[in-house]
C-alpha positions in Angstrom: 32.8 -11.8 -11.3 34.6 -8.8 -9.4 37.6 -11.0 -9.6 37.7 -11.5 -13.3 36.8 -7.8 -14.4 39.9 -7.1 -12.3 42.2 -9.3 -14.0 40.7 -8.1 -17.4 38.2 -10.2 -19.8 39.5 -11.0 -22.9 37.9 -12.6 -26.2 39.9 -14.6 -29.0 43.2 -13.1 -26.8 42.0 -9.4 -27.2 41.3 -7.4 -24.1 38.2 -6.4 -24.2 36.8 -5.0 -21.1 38.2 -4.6 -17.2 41.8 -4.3 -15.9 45.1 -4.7 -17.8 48.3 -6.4 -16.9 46.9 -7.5 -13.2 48.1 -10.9 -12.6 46.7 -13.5 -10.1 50.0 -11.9 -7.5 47.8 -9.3 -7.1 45.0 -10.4 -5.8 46.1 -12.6 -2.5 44.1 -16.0 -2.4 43.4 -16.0 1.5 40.8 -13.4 1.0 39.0 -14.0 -2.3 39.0 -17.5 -1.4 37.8 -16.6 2.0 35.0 -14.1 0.1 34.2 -17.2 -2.8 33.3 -19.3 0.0 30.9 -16.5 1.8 29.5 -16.4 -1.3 28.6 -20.0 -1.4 27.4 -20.5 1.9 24.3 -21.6 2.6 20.9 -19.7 4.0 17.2 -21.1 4.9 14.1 -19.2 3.6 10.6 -19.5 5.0 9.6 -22.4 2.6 12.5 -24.3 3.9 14.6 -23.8 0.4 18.0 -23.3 1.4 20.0 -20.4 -1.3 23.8 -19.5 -1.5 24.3 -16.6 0.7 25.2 -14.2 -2.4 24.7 -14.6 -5.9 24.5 -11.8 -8.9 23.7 -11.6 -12.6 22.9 -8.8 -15.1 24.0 -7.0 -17.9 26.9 -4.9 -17.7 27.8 -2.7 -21.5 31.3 -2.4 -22.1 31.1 1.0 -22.1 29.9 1.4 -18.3 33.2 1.9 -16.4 35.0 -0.7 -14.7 35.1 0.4 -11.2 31.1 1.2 -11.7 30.3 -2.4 -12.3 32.5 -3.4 -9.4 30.4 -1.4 -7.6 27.3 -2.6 -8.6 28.0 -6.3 -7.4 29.6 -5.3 -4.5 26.2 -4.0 -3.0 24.4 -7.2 -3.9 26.8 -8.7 -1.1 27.6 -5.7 1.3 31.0 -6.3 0.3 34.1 -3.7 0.7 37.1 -3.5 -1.6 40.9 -1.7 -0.9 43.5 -1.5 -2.9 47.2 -1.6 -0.5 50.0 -1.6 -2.4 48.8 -3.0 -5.5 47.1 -5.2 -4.5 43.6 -5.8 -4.3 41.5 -7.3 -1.3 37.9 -8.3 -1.0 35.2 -8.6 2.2 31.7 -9.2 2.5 29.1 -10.6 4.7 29.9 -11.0 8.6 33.1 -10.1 10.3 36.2 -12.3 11.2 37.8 -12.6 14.0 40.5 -9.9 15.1 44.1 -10.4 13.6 45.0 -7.5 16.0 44.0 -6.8 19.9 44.5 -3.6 21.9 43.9 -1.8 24.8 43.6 1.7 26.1 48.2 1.7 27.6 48.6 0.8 23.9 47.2 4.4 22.4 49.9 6.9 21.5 48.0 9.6 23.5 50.4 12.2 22.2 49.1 12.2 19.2 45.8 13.0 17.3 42.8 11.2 18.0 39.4 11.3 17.1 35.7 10.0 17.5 32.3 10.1 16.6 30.4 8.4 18.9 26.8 9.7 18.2 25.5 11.0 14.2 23.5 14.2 13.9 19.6 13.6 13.8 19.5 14.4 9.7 22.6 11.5 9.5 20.2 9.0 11.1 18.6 5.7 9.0 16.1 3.9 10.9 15.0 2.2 7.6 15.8 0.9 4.3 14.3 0.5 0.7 15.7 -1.1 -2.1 14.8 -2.0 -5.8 15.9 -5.5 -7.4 15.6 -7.0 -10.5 12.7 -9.9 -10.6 12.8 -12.6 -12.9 9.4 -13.7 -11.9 7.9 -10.6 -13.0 10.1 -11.0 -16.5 12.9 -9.5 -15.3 12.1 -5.8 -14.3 12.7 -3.6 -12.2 11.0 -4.4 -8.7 10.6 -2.5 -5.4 11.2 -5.1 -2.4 9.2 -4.9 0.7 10.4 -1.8 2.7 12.4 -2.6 6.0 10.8 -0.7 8.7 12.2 -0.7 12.4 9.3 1.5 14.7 10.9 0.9 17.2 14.4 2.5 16.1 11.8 5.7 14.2 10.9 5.6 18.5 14.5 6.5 19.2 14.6 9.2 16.0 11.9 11.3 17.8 9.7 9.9 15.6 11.4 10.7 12.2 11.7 8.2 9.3 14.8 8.5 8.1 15.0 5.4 5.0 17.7 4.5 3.4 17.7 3.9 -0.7 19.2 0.6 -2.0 19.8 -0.4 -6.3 20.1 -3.6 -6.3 19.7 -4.0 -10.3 21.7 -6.9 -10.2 20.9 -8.7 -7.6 17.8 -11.2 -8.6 16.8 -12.9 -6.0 14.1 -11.4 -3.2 15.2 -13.4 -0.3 18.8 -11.6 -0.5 17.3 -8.6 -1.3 15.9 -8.6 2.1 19.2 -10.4 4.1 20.8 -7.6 1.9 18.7 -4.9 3.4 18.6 -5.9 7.0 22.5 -6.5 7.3 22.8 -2.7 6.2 20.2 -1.1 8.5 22.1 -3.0 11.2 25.4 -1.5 10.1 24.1 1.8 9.9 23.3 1.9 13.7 26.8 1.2 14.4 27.2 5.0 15.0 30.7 4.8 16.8 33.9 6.1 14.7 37.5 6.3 15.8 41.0 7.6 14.7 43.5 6.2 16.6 47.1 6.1 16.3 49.2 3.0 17.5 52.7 2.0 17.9 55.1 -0.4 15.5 53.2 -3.6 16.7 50.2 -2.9 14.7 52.0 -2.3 11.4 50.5 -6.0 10.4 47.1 -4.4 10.1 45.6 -3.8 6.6 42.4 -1.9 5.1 39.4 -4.3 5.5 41.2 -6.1 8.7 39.4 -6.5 12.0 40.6 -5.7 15.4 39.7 -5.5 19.1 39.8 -2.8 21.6 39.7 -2.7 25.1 38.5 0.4 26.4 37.8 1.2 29.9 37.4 4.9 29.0 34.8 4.1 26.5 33.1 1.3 28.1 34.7 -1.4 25.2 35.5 -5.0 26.3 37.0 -6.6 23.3 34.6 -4.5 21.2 35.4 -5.5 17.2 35.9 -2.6 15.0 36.8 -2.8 11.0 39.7 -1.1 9.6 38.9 1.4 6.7 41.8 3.9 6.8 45.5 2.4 7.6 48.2 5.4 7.3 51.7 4.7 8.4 53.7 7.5 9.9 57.1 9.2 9.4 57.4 8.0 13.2 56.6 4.0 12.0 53.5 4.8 13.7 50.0 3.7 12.1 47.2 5.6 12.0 44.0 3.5 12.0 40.2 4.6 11.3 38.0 1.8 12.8 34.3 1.8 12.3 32.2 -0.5 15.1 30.8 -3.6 13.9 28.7 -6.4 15.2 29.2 -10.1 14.3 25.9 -10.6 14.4 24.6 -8.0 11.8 24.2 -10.4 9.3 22.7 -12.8 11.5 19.2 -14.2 9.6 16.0 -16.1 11.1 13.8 -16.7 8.1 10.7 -17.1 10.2 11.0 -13.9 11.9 13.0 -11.8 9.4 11.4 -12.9 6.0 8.7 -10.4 4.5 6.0 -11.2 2.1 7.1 -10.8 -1.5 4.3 -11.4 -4.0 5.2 -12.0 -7.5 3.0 -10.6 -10.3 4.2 -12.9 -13.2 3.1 -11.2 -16.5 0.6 -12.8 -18.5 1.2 -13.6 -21.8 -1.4 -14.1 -23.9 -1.0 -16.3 -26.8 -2.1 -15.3 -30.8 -5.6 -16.1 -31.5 -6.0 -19.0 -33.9 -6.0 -18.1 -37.4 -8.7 -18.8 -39.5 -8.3 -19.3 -43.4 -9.3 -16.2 -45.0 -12.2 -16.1 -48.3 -11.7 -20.0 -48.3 -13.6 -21.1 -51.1 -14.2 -24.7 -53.1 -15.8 -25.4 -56.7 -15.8 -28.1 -59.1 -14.3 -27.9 -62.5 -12.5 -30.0 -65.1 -9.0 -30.1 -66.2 -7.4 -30.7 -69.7 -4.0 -31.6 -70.6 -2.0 -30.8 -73.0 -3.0 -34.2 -74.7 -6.9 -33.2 -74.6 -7.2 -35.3 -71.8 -10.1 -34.2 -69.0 -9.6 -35.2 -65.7 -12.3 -34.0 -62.8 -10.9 -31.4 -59.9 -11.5 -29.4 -56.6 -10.4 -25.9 -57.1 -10.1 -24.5 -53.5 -9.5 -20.6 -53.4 -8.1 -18.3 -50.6 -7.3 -15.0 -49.5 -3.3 -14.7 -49.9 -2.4 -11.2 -49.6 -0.6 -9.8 -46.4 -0.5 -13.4 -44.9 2.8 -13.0 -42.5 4.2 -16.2 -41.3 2.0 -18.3 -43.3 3.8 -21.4 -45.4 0.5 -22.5 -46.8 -2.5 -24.5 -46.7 -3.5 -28.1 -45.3 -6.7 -29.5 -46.8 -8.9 -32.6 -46.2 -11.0 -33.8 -48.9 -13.6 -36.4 -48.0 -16.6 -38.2 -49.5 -20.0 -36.3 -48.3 -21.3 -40.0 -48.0 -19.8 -42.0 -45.7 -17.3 -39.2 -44.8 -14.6 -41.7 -45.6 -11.3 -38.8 -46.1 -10.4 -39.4 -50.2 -7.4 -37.0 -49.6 -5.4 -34.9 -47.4 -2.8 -32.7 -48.4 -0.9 -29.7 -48.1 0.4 -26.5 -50.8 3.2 -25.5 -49.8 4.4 -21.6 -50.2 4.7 -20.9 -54.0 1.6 -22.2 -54.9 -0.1 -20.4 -52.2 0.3 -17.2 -52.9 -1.3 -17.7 -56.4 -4.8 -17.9 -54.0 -5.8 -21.3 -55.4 -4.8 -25.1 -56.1 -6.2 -27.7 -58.1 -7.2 -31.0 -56.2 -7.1 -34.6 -57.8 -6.3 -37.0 -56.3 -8.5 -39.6 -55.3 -11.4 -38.2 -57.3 -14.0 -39.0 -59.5 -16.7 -37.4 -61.8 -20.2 -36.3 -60.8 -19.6 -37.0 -57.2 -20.3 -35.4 -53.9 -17.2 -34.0 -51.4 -16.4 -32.0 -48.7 -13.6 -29.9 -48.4 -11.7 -28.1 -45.4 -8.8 -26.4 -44.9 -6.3 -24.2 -42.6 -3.0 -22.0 -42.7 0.1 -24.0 -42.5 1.5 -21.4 -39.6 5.3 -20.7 -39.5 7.0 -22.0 -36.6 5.0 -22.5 -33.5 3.8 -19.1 -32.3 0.2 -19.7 -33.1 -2.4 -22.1 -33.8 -4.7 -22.6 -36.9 -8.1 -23.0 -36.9 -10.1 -25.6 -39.6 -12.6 -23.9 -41.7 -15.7 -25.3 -41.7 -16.7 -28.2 -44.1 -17.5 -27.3 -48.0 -19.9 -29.5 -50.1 -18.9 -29.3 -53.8 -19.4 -31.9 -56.6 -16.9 -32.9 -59.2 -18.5 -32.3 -62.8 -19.3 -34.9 -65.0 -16.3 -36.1 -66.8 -16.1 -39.1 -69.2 -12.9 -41.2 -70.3 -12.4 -41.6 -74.1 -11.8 -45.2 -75.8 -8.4 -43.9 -76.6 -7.7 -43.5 -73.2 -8.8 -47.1 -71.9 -8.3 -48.8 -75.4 -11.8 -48.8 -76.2 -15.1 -46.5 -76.9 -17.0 -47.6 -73.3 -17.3 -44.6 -70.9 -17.2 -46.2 -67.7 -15.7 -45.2 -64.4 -16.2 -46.3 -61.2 -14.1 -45.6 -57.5 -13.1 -47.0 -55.0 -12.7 -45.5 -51.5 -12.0 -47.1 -47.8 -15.4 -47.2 -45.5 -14.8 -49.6 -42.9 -11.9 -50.3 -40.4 -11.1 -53.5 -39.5 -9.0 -55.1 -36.8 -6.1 -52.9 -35.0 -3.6 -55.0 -33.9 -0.9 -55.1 -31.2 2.1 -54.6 -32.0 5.3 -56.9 -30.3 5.7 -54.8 -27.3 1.7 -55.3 -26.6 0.9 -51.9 -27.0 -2.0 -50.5 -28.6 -1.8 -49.2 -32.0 -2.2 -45.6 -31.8 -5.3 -46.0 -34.6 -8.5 -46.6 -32.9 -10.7 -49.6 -34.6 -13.2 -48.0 -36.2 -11.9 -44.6 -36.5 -12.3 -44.0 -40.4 -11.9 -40.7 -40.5 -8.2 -41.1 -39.4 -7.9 -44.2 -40.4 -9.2 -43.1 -44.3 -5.8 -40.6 -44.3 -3.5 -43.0 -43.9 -4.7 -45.5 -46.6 -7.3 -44.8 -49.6 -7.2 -46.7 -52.5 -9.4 -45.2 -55.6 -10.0 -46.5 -59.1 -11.8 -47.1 -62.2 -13.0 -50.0 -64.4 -11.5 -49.9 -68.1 -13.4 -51.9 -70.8 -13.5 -55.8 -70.8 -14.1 -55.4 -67.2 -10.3 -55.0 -66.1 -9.7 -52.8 -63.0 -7.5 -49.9 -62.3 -6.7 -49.7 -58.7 -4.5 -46.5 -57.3 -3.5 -46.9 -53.4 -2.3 -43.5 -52.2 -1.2 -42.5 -48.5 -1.4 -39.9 -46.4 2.7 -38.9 -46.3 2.2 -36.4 -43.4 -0.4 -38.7 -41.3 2.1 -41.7 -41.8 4.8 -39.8 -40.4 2.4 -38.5 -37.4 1.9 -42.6 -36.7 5.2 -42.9 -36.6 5.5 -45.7 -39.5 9.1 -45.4 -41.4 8.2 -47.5 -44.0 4.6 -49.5 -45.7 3.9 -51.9 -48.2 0.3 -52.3 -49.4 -0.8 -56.1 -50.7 -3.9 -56.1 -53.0 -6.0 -59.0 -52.9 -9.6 -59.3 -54.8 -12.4 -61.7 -54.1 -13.5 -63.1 -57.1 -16.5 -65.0 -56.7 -15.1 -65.9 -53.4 -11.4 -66.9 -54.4 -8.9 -65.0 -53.1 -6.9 -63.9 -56.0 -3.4 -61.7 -55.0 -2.1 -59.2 -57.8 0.4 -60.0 -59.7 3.7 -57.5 -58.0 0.9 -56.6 -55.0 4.1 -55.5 -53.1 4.9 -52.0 -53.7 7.0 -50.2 -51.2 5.7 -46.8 -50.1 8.3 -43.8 -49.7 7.1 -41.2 -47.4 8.5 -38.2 -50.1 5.7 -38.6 -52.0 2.0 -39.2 -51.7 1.4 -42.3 -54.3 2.7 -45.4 -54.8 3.4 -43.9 -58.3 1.5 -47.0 -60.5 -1.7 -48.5 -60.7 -2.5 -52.4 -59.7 -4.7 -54.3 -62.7 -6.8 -56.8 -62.3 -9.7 -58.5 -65.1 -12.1 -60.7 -63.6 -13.5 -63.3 -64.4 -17.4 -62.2 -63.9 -19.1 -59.1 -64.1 -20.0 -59.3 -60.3 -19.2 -57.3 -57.6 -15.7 -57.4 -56.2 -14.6 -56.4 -53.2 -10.9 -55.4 -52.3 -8.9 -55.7 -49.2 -6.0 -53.4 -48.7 -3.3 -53.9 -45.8 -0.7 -52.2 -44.0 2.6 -53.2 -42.6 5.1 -51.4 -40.6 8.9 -52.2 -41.2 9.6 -51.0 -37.9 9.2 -54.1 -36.2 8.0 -56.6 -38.7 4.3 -56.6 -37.1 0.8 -56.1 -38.9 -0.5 -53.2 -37.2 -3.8 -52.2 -39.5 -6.1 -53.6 -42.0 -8.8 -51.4 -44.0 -11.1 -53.0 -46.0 -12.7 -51.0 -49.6 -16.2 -50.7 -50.3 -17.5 -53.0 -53.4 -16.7 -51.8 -56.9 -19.1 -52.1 -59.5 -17.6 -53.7 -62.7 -19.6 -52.3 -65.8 -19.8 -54.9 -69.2 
């Protein structure tokens, strides 16, 4: 990430954010190679996980400074950056080996030298604190475990000193902590040096390592990082080394790792919403032609309804509680507060309605309203519209459930035998008896619990039993489309007696060429 807000971030071939005109020259392989693959390297944690070593992530505006940012994610590694004539090297993590070794014959002693072997008492940290961002806590702010050292307070006189970490973008708490003990380590590196050396060490660069031997200061080899490099008029370099230890970042997950509780927030989902003022009464409809037809009017609240599409209602028979319809009114109609139910119905007959929202999207659930008893009123067919004068009407409606089959791959059809109530959605056939005994017969199917059954396509074939023959209808094969809700025509059928007659209606899936369902109608009485 440091590496490519350098070399500038561009969108569509527009600089947008970062550095301009710094090529890939610039910034020498060796060591952001060298830093990619610190990066990378695996730790353990306590649980036995193992994590890269370093890893960031946030949001940075376009408007916070460049060399802010940098900053940013170079504390979630420890890491150091110098620029050295133009170019631009990276470190982090542990220290290298030495590219340079010297001793104490090699110091120009002539010149100025410097050291700071011990801090004041008010430049002392003997602990560390740091905040991070936690995404199990839905990514906020978090304060990590403190990283307390008694035994270096001890040495402090007993003073506390801590030290204050932001680590917004660093979102994982086991780095949080390596992050936190590698610099309270450094920070008891207390020895600083100035040093100036002859032409030999003129290889040495800002964030390079070296090795001194120093029998003045007690130093066998002792590893010290380069932060300051001047070169002199004289071609001699001045060098300001701060001591290091290789194994500051050194990490033993059983006896480093602190306990770091999450809190995940709780979210509580929407209550289920229950269909306000629901209401259901029986009246009768005329046409245009003076034609009555008998109907459920079902009534609602719809006024400040947000994320509502409409309403889902079940209409079923208060005997047998076979379901005679189930529907859905979509968005228009419900904000008018009411719709007008049909199908499936009869005069002067007993039903019970329910209903619930159709919620928006998938936010929050919908509750059924209790069932509603309402009767149709009474409502008589004219000879004109049967071709005679006898009133007679009569329904039809499914009430038993026969065999459920398997289908070819042996499984179980996800329709239990028996189960009328779902059963009665997919299929109901309903229908009247017109003079001279002929019947009217009206499948209809549930589009929406089809589609839940996962049936692409259905045929229905009508057969009655007349006086014990089995007698098919004439075009009993009517193909079902799952855009609408009827098979859009009626099947007709005159008997030959004025007995009772009892359909059988079947379904078929296309899917894979296998029965799957058989419901069988109650008896319809045939007036003469």
């Amino acid at each position: 990430m440091i590496y490519n807000i350098i070399r500038g971030l561009t969108w569509n071939g527009t600089w947008f954010y970062g550095g301009q005109g710094v090529d890939a020259a610039q910034l020498p392989y060796a060591s952001w190679a060298a830093a990619a693959s610190a990066c990378a390297a695996g730790v353990r944690n306590r649980d036995g996980s193992i994590d890269p070593q370093f890893r960031a992530g946030g949001e940075i505006a376009v408007d916070e400074p460049p060399l802010d940012a940098i900053r940013r994610l170079l504390a979630t590694c420890n890491g150091r950056m110098a620029e050295s004539g133009g170019r631009f090297r990276i470190q982090l993590g542990g220290a290298p080996a030495a590219i340079f070794s010297f001793g104490d014959a090699d110091v120009i002693v002539s010149a100025e030298q410097s050291a700071t072997l011990f801090p004041g008492l008010d430049d002392l940290v003997n602990g560390v604190a740091a905040r991070y961002m936690s995404p199990a806590e839905g990514w906020v702010i978090k304060d990590a475990p403190p990283r307390l050292r008694p035994d270096l307070e001890a040495e402090d006189l007993g003073r506390r000193s801590m030290a204050a970490l932001s680590l917004e973008l660093c979102n994982d708490k086991f780095q949080v902590q390596r992050l936190m003990q590698a610099a309270l380590r450094e920070e008891r590196r207390f020895r600083r040096h100035t040093v100036v050396l002859p032409p030999p060490a003129l290889i040495v660069e800002p964030l390079d390592y070296v090795s001194w031997t120093s029998a003045r200061n007690g130093y066998d080899a002792k590893l010290f990082r380069v932060d300051q490099v001047t070169r002199l008029e004289s071609r001699d370099i001045l060098l300001g080394l701060v001591e290091v230890d290789p194994d500051d970042y050194d990490w033993d997950a059983d006896a480093d790792e602190l306990d770091d509780d999450d809190s995940p927030p709780v979210f509580v989902d929407p209550a289920a919403q229950g269909l306000q003022s629901f209401g259901a009464s029986g009246v009768t409809l005329v046409h245009d032609d003076n034609r009555k037809r008998p109907a459920i009017r079902v009534t609602w609240d719809a006024a400040d309804q947000d994320g509502v599409d409409g309403v889902i209602y079940r209409v079923r028979r208060t005997s047998g509680a076979a379901i005679v319809d189930a529907g859905q009114v979509d968005s228009e109609a419900f904000a008018a507060g009411s719709y007008d139910i049909t199908k499936g119905l009869v005069s002067d007959t007993s039903y019970q309605v329910r209903a619930k929202y159709k919620i928006r999207g998938d936010n929050r659930d919908a509750t059924w309203t209790s069932w509603i008893t309402v009767s149709t009123p009474t409502v008589k067919f004219k000879g004109t519209e049967v071709g005679d004068d006898e009133l007679v009407t009569a329904h039809v409606q499914s009430e038993q459930i026969g065999e459920v089959r398997s289908d070819n791959n042996g499984a179980d059809n996800v329709i239990a035998a028996g189960d009328t109530e779902n059963a009665g959605v997919l299929v109901t056939f309903s229908g009247i008896t017109a003079p001279r005994g002929t019947f009217l017969i009206f499948p209809s199917v549930d589009a929406e619990a089809v589609s839940g059954n996962s049936v692409a396509e259905l045929t229905i074939d009508v057969e009655i039993d007349d006086s014990g023959v089995r007698v098919p209808l004439a075009e009993s094969q009517a193909a079902f489309s799952l855009a609408h809700s009827t098979f859009g025509r009626a099947f007709a059928y005159t008997p030959s007696s004025g007995a009772k007659y009892e359909f059988r209606g079947q379904i078929e899936s296309f899917i894979n060429d296998t029965r799957v369902l058989e419901v069988w109608l109650s008896v319809l009485h045939v007036k003469r």
